[in-house]
N, C-alpha and C positions, 0 to 999 in steps of 0.2 A: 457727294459722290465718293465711291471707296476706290481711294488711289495703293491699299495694300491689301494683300490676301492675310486670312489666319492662317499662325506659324508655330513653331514650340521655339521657346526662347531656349537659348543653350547657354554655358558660360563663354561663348565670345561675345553675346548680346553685352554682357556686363562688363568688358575690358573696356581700359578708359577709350574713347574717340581721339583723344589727339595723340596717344599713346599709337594707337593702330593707324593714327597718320605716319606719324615719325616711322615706324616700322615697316611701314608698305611702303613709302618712298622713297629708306633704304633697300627694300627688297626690290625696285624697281630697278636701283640703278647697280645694286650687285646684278642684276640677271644681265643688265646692257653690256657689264664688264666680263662676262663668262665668254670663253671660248673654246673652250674643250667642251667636245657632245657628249660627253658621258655625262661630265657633274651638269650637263644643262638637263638632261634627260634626268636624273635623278632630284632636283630640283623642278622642275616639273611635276615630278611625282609627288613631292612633297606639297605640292601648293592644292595640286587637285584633292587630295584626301583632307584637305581643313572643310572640303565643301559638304562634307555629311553634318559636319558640326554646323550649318546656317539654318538649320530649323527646320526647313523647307521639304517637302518629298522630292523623292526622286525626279516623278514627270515634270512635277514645274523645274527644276534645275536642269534638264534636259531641255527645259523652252526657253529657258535663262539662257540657255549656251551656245543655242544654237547661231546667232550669230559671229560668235565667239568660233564657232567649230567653222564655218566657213573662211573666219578669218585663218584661223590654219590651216586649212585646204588652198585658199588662193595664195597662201605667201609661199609656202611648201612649194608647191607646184610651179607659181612663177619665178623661183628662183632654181629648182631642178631642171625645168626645159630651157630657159636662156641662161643659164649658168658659164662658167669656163672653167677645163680641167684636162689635168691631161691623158688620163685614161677613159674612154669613150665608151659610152654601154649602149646607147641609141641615136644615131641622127638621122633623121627626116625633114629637110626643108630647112625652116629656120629653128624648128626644134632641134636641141642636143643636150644629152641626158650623159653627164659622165660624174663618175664616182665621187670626183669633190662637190661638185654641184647638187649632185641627193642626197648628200650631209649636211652641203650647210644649207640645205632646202628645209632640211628636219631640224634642222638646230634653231634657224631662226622660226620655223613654226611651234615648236616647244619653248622657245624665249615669246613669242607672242601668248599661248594658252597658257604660260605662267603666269604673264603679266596679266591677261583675261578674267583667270579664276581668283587671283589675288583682288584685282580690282569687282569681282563681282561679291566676294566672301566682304568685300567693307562694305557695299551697298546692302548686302541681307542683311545684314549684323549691325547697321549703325543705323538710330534713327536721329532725324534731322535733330529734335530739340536736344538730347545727351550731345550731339555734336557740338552745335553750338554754345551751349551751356559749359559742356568741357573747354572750348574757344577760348570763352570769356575768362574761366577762373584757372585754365593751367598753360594756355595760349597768351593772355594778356591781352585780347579781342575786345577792342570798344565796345561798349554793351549798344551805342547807334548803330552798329553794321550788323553786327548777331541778331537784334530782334529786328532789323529791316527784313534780312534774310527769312528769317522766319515767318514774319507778314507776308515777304512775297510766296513763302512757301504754302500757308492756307489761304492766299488770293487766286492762287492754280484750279482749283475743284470751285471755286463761287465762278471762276471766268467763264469754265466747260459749263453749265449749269446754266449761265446765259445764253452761250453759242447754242445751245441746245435749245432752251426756250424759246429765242430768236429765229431758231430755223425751225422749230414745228410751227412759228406763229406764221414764216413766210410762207411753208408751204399749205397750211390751213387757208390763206389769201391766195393761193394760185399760183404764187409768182417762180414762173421759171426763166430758163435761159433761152437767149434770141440768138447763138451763136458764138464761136470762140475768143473772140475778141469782145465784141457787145457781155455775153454773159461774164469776161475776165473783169470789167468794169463796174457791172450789176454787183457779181459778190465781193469786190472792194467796198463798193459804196450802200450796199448794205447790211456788212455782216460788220467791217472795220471802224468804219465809222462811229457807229453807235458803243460798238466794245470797247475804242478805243478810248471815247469820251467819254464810258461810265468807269474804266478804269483811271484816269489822269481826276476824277472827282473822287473815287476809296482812295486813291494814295497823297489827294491832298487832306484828306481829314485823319486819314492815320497819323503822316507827317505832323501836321496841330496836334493831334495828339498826344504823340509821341515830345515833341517839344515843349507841352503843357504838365507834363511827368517828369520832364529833368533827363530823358537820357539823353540832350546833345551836351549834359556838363560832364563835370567832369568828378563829380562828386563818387564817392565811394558806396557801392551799391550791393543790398541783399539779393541772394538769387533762393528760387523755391524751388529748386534743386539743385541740390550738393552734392559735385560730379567728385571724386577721388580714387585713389588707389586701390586697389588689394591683391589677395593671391591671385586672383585668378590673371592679370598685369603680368607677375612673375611666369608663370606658365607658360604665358601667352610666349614673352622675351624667351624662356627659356626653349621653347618651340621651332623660333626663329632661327634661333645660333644654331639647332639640332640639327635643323634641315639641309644648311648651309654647311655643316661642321660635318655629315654622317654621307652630305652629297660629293665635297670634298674627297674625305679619305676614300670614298668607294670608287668617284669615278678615279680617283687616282692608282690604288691597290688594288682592284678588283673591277679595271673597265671592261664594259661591254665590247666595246672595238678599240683597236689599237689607233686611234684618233684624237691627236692633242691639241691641236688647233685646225679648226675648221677652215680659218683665213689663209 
């Protein structure tokens, strides 16, 4: 089963993984520390333009996003109509829309799509084995949890493969539902069951497996691929400080609104 679509590899595909750890979960928790809307807006902006670099076309990054875009439409909006402030632009009922509250309505929806498009630009850009692979030799990641990880990650597309076989063979036998409670039991007891038991039988022979190969010691291990540095690492780093250094000065000398702290 094809759990990815074809993409064009860019040079973020090749920045190290645990490199683009360490850097997305300081850019996470610079964005939580922003309070001024300006460098958040402009920080924003800088996160969405890494997303032409993920390979991807346009329309699938638009279907990538879209939960994402609802996320900033619901936080926006529920923090602009029940908000508090004290200059007043709308009230109706328990709605009230006043000037501090449709900023940091915006602010916290732009600190959410920041954090969104950061966290989707790792997911384009990283595939699971460089991740792990990077884990083990720049992380220090026991090599038993990286290739468990990995095993349960091509155990996902055999499990679907099943449920699917499973349910053309029940419905090729006839078997439907008697009702919502009756039928709630039917599809425990025959989709679960047998899934569950033929998975607890692949992950005890993997596990042997695995045991019978030496990774639960603790010996020193070759990997068949050798994750490391290069320019494109530096780029990446020097990218990060840009965004953060060029969001800075502007929204400071050059803000959009005369707004320094949202709080």
């Amino acid at each position: 089963m094809q759990l990815t679509f074809p993409h064009r590899e860019t040079w973020l595909h090749q920045v190290n993984p645990t490199l683009k750890i360490v850097l997305f979960s300081l850019w996470f928790l610079a964005v939580i520390l922003i309070h001024n809307f300006n460098v958040m807006l402009n920080v924003a902006i800088g996160s969405l333009l890494l997303l032409p670099w993920s390979g991807h076309p346009w329309k699938r990054l638009l279907l990538y996003a879209t939960p994402f875009l609802l996320v900033f439409v619901s936080t926006s909006t529920g923090m602009m109509f029940f908000g508090k402030g004290e200059t007043d632009w709308f009230r109706w009922g328990l709605v009230n829309i006043t000037e501090e509250s449709f900023y940091r309505g915006l602010h916290l929806g732009f600190r959410a799509l920041s954090m969104a498009a950061v966290g989707l630009l790792f997911g384009l850009t990283t595939r699971p084995v460089r991740l792990f692979y990077s884990l083990m030799q720049q992380g220090r990641l026991a090599p038993k949890y990286a290739y468990s990880f990995l095993a349960a990650l091509r155990l996902v597309p055999i499990i679907i493969d099943e449920f699917q076989t499973l349910r053309h063979a029940l419905k090729i036998r006839g078997m439907r539902k008697r009702g919502w409670f009756i039928g709630f039991y039917q599809l425990v007891h025959r989709y679960a069951i047998p899934l569950l038991a033929q998975s607890i039988r692949r992950a005890h022979r993997i596990a042997v497996a695995m045991e019978a190969k030496g990774f639960a010691g603790r010996a020193k291990r070759t990997y068949y691929y050798s994750i490391g540095f290069s320019y494109r690492d530096i780029v990446f780093v020097t990218y990060t400080l840009a965004v953060f250094g060029v969001a800075f000065l502007a929204g400071t000398y050059w803000p959009y609104l005369d707004i320094i702290d949202v709080r």
